[in-house]
N, C-alpha and C positions, 0 to 999 in steps of 0.2 A: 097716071090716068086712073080714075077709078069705074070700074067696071061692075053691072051688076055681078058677072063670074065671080069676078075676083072676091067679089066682096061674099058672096056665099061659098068660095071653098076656103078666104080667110073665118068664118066663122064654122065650116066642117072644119079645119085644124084646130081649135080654138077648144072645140068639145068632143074632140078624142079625145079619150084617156090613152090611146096606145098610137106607136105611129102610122098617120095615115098615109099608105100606098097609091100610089097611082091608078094603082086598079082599081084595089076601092073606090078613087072620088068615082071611074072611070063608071063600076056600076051604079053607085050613088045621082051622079049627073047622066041618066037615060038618053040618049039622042045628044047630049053634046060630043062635038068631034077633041078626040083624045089631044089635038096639036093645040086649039083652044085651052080646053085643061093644060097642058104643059105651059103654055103662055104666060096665062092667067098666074097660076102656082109661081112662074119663073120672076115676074111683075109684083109679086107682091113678097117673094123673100127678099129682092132689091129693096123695096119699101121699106122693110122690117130692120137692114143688112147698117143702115143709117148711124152715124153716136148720138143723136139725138135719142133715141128709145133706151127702155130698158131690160125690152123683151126680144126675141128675135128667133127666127126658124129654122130650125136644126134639120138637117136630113139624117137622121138615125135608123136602123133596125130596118131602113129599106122604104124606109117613107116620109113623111114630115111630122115636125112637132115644135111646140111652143116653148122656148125654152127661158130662162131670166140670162140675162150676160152674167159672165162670170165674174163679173168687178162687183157684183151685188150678190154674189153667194153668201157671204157670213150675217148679212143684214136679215133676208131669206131664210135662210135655216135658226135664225136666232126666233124671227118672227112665227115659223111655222114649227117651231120646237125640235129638229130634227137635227140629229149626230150624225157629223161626218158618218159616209160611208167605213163600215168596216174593212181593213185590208187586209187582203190575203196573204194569207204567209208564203210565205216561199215555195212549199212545197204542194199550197194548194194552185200558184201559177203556174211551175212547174209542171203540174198531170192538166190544168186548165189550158196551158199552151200547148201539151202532147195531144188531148183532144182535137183541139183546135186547127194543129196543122194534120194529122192523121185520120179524121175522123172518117167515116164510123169505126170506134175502137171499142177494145174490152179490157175490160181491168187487168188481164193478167200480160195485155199489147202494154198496157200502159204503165204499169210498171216492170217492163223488159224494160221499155226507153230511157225509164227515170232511175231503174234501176236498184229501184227500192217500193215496197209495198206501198200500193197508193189508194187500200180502204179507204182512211179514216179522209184524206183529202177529198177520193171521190164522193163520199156522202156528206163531207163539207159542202160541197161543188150544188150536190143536186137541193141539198138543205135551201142555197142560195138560188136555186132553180140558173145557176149561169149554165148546166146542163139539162139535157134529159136522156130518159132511157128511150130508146128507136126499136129496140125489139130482142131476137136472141140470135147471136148466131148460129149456124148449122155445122155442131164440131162438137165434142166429147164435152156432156157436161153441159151445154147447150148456154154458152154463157153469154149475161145481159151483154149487148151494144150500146155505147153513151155516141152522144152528139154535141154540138156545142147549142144555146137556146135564144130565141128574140133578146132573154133579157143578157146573154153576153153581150149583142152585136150594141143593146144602148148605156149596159156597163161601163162597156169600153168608147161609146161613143162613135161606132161604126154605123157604116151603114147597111155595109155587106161582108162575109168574108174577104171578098176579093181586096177589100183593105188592107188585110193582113200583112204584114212586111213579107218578102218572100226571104227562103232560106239564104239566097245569095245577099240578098241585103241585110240581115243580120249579120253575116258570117264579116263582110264589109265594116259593117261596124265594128263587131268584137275586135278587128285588126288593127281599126283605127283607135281605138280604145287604149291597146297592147301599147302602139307606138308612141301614143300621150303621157303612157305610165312606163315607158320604158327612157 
């Protein structure tokens, strides 16, 4: 069904640059009722969800966004000239997943966990803006607080933290892991 909604919050997703929230459209659309919007939105990433297309709507970073399917990624980056994403070394995941599951932390929380000095990763981190700084804590020294930022949750293709694996289900894994290599 096409709907005049539909068809105006598919063109408010269309010209974000970032992803758009539901609360945005929610201020965006003045007097429309929030279950409409959800409708509308919900009707038209079905639309997009099709193999026929080659685009389709992502819910990232806690809102929607327009993204190309991934079977036309090398086509795409050839055309718009752009380098695979750079990957993080190991040790820049490492203090990115201590953030991640502990946060608000500080550098010196952060390398208790990891075990090892995690300057040069942390300013990797904030370089890549996949963190930021949230303020200072109140303790000797008064040292900076990191957080994890919007651009982890569409890094990684999340929506929310609450995506995150929890500890139990990593731990799950690595077992399963064990037993495959054992």
């Amino acid at each position: 069904m096409n709907s005049p909604l539909k068809n105006l919050i598919e063109s408010l997703i269309f010209v974000s640059q970032e992803p758009l929230t539901a609360e945005r459209l929610r201020a965006v659309l003045e007097g429309v009722p929030a279950a409409d919007i959800q409708a509308a939105a919900d009707e038209l990433i079905a639309d997009y969800a099709t193999d026929g297309r080659g685009i389709h709507i992502v819910r990232v970073g806690g809102g929607w966004l327009f993204s190309t399917k991934p079977a036309h990624d090398r086509e795409v980056r050839r055309l718009l000239q752009i380098e695979r994403k750079n990957r993080l070394s190991s040790a820049g995941l490492e203090t990115l997943a201590a953030i991640a599951y502990r946060q608000p932390v500080t550098q010196s929380e952060v390398s208790a966990i990891r075990g090892v000095d995690s300057t040069g990763a942390l300013k990797t981190l904030l370089e890549k803006k996949l963190i930021k700084i949230v303020g200072r804590k109140k303790a000797p020294g008064s040292p900076l607080v990191y957080r994890t930022s919007d651009a982890f949750l569409l890094y990684l293709g999340l929506n929310s933290l609450d995506e995150l694996p929890s500890e139990e289900e990593i731990a799950k894994i690595l077992e399963e892991e064990k037993a495959v290599d054992a």
